[in-house]
RODO-2510 file (C-alpha; in nm, 4 decimals, decimal comma):
residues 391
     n   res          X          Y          Z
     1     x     0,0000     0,0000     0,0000
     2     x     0,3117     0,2609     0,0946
     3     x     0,4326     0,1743    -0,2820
     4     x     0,0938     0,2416    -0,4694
     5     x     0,1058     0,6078    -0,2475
     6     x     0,4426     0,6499    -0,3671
     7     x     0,3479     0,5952    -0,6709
     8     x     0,0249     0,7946    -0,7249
     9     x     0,2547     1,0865    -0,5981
    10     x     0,4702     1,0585    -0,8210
    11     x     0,2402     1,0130    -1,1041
    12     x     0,0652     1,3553    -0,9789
    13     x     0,3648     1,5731    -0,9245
    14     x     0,4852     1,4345    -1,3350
    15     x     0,1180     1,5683    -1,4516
    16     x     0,1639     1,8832    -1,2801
    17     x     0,5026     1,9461    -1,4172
    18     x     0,3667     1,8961    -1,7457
    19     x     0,0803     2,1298    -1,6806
    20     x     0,3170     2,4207    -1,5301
    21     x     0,5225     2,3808    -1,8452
    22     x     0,2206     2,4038    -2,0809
    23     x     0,0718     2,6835    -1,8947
    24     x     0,4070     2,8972    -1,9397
    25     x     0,3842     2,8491    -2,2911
    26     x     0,0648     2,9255    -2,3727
    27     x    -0,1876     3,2328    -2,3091
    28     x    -0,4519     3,2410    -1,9966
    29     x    -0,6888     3,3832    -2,2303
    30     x    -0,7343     3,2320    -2,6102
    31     x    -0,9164     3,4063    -2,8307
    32     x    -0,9022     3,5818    -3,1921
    33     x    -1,0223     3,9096    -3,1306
    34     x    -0,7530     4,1761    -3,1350
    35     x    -0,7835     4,4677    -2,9045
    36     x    -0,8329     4,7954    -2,9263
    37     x    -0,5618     5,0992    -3,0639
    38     x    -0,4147     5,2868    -2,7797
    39     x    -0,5475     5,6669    -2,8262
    40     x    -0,4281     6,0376    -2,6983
    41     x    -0,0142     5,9517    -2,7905
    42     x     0,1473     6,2259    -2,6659
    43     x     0,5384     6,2727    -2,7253
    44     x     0,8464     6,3940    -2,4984
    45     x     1,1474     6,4176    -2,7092
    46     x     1,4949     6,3203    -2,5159
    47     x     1,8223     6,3288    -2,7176
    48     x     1,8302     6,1008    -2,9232
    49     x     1,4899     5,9137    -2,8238
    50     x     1,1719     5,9858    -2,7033
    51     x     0,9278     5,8788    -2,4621
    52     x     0,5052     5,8330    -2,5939
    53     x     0,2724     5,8308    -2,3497
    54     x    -0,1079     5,7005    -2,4745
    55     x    -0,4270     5,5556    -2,3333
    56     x    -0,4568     5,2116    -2,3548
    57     x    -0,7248     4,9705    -2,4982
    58     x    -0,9996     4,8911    -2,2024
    59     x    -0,9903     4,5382    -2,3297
    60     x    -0,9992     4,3122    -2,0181
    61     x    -0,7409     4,0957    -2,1589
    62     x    -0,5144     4,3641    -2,2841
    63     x    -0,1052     4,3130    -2,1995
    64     x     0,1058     4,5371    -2,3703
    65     x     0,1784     4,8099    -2,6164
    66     x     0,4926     4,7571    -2,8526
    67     x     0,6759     5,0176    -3,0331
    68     x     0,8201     4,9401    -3,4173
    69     x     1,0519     5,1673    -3,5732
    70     x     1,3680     5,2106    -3,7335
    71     x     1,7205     5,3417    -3,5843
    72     x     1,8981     5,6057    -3,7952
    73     x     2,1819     5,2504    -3,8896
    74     x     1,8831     5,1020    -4,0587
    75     x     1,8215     4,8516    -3,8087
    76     x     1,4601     4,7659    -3,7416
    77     x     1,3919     4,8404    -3,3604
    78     x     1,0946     4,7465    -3,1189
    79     x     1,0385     4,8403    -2,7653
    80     x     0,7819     4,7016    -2,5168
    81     x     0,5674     4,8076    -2,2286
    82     x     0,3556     4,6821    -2,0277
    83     x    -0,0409     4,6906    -1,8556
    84     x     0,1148     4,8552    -1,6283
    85     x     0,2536     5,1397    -1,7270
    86     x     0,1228     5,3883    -1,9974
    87     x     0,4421     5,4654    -2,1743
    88     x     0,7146     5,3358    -2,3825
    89     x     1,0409     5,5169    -2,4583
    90     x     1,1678     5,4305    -2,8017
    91     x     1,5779     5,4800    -2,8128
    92     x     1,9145     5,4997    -3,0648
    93     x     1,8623     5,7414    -3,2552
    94     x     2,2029     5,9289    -3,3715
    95     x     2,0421     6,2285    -3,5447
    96     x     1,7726     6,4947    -3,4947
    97     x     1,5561     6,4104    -3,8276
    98     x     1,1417     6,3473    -3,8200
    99     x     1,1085     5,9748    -3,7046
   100     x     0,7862     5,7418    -3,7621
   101     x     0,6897     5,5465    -3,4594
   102     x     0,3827     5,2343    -3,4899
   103     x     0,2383     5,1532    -3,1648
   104     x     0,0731     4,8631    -3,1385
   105     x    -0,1542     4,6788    -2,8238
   106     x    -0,1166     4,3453    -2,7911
   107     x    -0,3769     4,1223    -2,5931
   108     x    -0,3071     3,8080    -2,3843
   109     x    -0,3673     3,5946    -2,6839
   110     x    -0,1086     3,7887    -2,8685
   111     x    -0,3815     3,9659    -3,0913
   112     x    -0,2313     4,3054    -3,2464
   113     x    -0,4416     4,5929    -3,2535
   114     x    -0,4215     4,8163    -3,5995
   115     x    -0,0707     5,0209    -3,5165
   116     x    -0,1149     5,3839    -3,4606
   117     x     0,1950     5,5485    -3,6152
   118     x     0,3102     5,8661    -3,4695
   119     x     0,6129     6,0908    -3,5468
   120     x     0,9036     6,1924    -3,2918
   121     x     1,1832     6,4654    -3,3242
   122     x     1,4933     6,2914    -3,1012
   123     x     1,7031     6,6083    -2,9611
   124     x     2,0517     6,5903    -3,0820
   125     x     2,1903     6,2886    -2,9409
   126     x     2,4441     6,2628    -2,6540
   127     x     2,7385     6,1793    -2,9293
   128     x     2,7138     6,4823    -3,0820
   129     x     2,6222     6,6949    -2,7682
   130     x     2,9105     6,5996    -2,5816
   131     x     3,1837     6,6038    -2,8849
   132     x     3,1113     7,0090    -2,8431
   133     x     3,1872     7,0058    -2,5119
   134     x     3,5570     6,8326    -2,5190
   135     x     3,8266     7,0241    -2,5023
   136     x     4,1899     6,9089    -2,6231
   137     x     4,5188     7,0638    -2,4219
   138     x     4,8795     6,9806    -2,4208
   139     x     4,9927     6,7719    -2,1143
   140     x     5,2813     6,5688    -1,9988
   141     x     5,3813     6,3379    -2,2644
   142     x     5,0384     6,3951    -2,4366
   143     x     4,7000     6,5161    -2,4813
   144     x     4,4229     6,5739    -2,1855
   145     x     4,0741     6,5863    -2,2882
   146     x     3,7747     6,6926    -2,0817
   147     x     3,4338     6,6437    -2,1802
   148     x     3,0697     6,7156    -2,0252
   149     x     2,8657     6,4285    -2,0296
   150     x     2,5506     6,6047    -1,8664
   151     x     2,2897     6,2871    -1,9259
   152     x     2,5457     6,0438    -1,8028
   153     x     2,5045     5,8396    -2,1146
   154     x     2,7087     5,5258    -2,1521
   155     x     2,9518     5,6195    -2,4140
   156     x     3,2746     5,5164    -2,5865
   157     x     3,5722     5,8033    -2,6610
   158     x     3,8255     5,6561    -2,9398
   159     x     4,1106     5,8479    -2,8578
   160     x     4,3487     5,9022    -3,2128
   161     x     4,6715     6,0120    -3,2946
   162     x     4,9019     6,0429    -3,5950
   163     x     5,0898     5,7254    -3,6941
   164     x     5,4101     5,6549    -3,8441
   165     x     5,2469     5,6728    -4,1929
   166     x     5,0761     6,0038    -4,0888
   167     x     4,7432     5,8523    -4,0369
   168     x     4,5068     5,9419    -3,7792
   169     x     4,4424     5,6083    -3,6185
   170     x     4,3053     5,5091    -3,2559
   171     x     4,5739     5,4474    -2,9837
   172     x     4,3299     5,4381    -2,7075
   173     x     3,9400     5,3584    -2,6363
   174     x     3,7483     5,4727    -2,3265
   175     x     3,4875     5,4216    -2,1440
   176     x     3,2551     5,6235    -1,9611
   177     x     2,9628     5,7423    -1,8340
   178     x     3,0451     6,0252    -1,5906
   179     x     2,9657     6,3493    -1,5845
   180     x     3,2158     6,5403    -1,5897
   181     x     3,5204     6,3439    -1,8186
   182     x     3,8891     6,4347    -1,8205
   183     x     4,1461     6,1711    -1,9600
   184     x     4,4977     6,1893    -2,0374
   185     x     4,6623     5,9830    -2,3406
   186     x     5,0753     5,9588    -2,3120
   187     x     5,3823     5,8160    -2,4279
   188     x     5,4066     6,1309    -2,7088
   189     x     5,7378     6,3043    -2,7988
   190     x     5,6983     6,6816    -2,7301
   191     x     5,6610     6,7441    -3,0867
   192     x     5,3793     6,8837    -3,2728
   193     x     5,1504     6,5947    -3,4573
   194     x     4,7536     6,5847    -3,4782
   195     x     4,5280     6,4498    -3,2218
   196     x     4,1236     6,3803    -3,2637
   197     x     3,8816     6,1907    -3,0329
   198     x     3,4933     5,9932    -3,1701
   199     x     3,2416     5,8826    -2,9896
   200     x     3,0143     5,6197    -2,9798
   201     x     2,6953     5,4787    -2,8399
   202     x     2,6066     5,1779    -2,7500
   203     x     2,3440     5,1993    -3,0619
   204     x     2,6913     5,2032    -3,3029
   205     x     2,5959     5,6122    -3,3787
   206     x     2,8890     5,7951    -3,3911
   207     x     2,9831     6,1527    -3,3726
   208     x     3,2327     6,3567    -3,5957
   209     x     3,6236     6,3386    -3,5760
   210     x     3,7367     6,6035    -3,3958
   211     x     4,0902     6,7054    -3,4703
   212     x     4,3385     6,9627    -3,3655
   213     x     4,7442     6,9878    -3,3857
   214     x     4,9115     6,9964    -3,0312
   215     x     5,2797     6,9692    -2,8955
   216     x     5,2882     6,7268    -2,5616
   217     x     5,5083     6,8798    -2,2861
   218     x     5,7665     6,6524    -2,2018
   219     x     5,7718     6,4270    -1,9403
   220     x     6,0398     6,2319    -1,7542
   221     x     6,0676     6,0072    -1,5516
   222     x     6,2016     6,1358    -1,1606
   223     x     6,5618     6,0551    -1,0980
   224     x     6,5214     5,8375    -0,7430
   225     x     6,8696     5,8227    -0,6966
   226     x     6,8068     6,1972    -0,5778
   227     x     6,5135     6,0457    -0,3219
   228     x     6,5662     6,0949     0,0234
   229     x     6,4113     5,9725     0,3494
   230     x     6,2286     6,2831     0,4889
   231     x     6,1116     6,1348     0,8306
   232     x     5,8488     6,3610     1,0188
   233     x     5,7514     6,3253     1,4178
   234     x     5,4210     6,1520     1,2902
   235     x     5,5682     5,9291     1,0181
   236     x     5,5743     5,5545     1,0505
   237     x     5,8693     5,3557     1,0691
   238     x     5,8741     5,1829     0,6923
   239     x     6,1858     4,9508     0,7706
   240     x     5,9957     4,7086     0,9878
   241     x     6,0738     4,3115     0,9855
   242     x     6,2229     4,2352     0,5561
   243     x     6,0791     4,5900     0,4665
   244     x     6,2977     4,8978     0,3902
   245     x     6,2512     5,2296     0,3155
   246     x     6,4669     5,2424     0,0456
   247     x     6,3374     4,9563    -0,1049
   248     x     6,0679     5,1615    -0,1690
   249     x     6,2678     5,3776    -0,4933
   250     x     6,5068     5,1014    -0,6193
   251     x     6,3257     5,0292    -0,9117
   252     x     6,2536     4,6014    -0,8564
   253     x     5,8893     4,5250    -0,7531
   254     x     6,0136     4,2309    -0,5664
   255     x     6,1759     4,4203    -0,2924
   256     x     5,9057     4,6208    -0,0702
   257     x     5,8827     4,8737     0,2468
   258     x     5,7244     4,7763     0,5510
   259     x     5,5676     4,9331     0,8580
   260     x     5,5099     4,7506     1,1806
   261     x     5,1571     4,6134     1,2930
   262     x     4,9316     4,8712     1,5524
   263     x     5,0461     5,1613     1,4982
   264     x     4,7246     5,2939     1,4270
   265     x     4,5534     5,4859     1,1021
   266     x     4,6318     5,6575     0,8822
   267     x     4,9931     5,5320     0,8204
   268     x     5,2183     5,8149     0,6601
   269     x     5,5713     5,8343     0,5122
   270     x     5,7616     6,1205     0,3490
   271     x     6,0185     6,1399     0,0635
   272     x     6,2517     6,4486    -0,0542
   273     x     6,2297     6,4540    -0,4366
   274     x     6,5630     6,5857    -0,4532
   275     x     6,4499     6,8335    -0,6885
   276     x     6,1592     7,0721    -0,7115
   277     x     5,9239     6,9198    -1,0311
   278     x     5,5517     7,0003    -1,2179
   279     x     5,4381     6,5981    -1,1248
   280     x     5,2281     6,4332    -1,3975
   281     x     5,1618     6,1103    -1,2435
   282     x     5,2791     5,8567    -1,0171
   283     x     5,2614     5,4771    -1,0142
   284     x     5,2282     5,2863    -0,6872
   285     x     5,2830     4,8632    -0,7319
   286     x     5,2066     4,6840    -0,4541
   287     x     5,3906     4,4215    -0,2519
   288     x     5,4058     4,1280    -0,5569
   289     x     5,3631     3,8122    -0,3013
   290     x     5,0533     3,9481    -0,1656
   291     x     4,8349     4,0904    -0,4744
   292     x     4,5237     4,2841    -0,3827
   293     x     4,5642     4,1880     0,0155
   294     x     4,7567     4,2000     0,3537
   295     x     4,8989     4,5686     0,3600
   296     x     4,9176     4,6891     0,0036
   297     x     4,7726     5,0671     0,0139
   298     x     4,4059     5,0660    -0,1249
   299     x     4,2862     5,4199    -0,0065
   300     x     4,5448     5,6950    -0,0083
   301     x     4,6076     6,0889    -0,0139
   302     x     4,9068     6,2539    -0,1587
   303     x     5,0463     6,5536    -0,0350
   304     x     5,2995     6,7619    -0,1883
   305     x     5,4870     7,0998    -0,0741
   306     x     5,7881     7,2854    -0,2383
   307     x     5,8521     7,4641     0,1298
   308     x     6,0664     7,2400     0,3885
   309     x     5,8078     7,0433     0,6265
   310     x     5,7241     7,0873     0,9595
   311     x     5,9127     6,8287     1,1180
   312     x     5,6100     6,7868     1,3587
   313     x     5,4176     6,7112     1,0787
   314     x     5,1732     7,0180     1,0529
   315     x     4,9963     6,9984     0,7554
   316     x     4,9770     7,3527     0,6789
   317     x     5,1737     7,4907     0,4183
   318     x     5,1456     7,1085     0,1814
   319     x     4,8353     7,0711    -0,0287
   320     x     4,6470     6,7576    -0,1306
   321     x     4,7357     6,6531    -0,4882
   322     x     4,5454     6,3368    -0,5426
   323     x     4,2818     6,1245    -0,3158
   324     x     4,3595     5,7858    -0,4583
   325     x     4,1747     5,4315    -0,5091
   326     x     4,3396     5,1287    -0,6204
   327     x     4,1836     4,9312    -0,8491
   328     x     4,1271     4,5242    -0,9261
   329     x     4,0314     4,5085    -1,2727
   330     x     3,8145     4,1904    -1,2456
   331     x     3,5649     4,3549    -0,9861
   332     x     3,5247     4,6227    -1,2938
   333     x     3,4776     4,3599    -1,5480
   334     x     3,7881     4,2431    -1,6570
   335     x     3,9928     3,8959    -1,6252
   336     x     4,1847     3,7253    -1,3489
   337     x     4,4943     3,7785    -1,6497
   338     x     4,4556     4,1511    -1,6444
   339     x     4,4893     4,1471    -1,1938
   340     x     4,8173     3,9791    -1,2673
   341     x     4,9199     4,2560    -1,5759
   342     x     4,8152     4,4636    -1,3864
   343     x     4,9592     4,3764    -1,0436
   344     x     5,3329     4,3849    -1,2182
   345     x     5,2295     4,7285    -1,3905
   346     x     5,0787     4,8816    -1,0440
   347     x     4,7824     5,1684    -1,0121
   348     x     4,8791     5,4794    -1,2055
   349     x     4,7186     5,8111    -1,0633
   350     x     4,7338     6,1155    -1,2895
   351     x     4,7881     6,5004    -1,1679
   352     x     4,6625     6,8122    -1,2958
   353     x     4,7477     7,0659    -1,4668
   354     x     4,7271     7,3083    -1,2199
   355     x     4,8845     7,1358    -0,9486
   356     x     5,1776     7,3178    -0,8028
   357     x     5,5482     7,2849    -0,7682
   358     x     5,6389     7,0141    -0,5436
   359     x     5,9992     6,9072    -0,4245
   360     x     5,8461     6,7319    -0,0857
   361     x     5,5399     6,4081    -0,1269
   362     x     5,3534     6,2975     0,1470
   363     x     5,1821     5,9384     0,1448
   364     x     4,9032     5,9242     0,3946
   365     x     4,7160     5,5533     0,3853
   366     x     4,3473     5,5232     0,4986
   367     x     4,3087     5,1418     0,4342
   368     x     4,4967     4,8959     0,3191
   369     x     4,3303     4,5504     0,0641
   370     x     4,3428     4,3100     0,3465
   371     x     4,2239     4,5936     0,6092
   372     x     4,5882     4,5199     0,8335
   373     x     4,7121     4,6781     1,1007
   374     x     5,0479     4,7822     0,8763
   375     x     5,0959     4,8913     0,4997
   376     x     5,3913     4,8078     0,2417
   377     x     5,4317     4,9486    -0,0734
   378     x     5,6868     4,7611    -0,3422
   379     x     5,7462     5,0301    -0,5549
   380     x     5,6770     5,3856    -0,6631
   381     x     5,7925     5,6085    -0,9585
   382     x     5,7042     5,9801    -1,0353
   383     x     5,6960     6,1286    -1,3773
   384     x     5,6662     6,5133    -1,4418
   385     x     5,8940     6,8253    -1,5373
   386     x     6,1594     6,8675    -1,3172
   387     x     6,1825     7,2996    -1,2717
   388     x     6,4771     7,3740    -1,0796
   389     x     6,7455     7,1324    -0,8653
   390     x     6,8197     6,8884    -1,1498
   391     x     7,1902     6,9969    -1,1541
***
């Protein structure tokens, strides 16, 4: 008796599961009758899109309303509401011409009603509105370009430059959605060659090249055989247990400074330039045998003065030059590969323009990847202009 009850179970849960299957595939309601036209569109143009609001059908079985049209690449587009709601934003346009738009309400039995076309004027579309906002400059070993991204609109900038064949050809993509946008491409000769920048959606609608001749100002690379330990009353010790200071400027990634566990937060050390430079960016690597964890630096300031410190430590006369973030590029996307490229190439964090004179840096460290009691660093280099003490 136990193994007929079994059974019958069994038997009842299989014709269920083959009900619940057929019931997701086919409509509650089944019937041939399509449903009314939505009525009263009205239309909000957006750049590059526009939302239509209607009335729907007051058929009792009525689901959705879908939008055909076509995008300015000459793909066929649809987009969907739902009973819900009484709108449906059609998107991806790249230009600000007359656009035809069919609505159509759909019914539980997927019945179409007759389409009710209407016609939209997209605003100019964030490709185009934001190419007139960038603005190209000279900067250290390159080009810096700003941009004003007001909608936050997902976006693509293809960053170009003149080849060896005197082509303008992409060296760089990036991508963004930010407001305000400022990015620097380097590794230029300070010589006078052409520049540009294009944009694209995520529709594939593209702005205009924009193009203008600029000379990079030239960068080098810091001389850290003119570093010096600058130690102020408030500094931490970096030479704790296999960690050294100097270790710190030697140029090898293997070899890493050290500070010693409890000594509270933040955890700061100073170094003497040697000479008074215009910085243009510095590059921090962590400690190699420990990648994104134990004490490598994840939230930093840096400081910079060209006045001799306080040897108490008063943070008067220096000024903050950069509030830094280190990055793991798999938790923005990208592949366990690019953490280990990128561990060996370290966290590069630009400075402006209009950053001052520095001959003193200041490293102050809020928190640390593996949240320790103790930071290490394993190596850091400084590129800029060097202005006066280079003799």
């Amino acid at each position: 008796m136990k193994n007929i009850k079994i059974i019958y179970i069994a038997m009842v849960a299989v014709i269920m599961a083959i009900s619940c299957s057929e019931d997701e595939h086919n409509p509650l309601f089944s019937d041939t009758m399509a449903p009314g036209p939505i009525t009263s569109p009205v239309i909000t143009n957006l750049p590059g899109a526009a939302v239509i609001t209607y009335d729907a059908p007051s058929d009792e079985d009525f689901l959705y309303v879908k939008a055909k049209y076509t995008m300015t690449n000459g793909e066929e587009a649809e987009a969907r509401s739902s009973n819900f709601i009484n709108n449906v934003k059609v998107e991806g346009f790249g230009d600000t011409k007359e656009q035809s738009v069919q609505l159509i309400a759909v019914d539980r039995s997927e019945n179409e009603s007759e389409p009710v076309t209407v016609t939209i004027n997209p605003l100019n579309p964030d490709v185009h509105e934001v190419l007139s906002s960038v603005v190209m400059v000279p900067d250290f070993g390159g080009v810096q370009y700003t941009w004003d991204n007001t909608n936050n609109a997902a976006l693509s900038f293809a960053v170009l430059a003149t080849d060896s064949l005197g082509e303008l050809s992409e060296v760089e993509t990036v991508y963004s959605g930010v407001t305000e946008g400022n990015y620097t491409v380097r590794g230029f000769e300070p010589e006078e060659k052409e520049f540009g920048i294009v944009i694209r959606d995520r529709w594939d609608n593209y702005s205009d090249t924009m193009k203008l001749a600029l000379t990079p100002m030239k960068e080098d690379k810091l001389d850290k055989s003119k570093f010096e330990n600058f130690q102020l009353d408030d500094d931490n010790d970096m030479n704790a247990w296999e960690g050294k200071y100097k270790y710190t400027f030697d140029d090898n990634i293997k070899t890493f400074n050290h500070t010693w566990a409890g000594d509270g937060w933040p955890q700061k050390f100073t170094v003497d330039l040697g000479v008074t430079a215009r910085l243009s960016r510095v590059i921090v690597v962590q400690r190699q045998n420990f990648p994104y964890a134990h004490g490598n630096p994840r939230l930093l300031e840096v400081w910079g003065t060209k006045e001799t410190p306080s040897v108490d430590g008063n943070m008067d006369n220096w000024t903050k030059l950069r509030d830094c973030v280190a990055i793991k590029p798999s938790e923005l996307g990208g592949t366990s590969a690019e953490d280990q490229e990128h561990l060996k190439n370290g966290d590069e964090y630009s400075f402006t323009l209009e950053d001052p004179e520095v001959r003193y840096i200041r490293f102050i460290v809020n928190e640390t990847w593996g949240l320790t009691g103790f930071i290490h660093f394993g190596e850091v280099t400084f590129y800029g202009q060097v202005t006066s003490g280079n003799e």
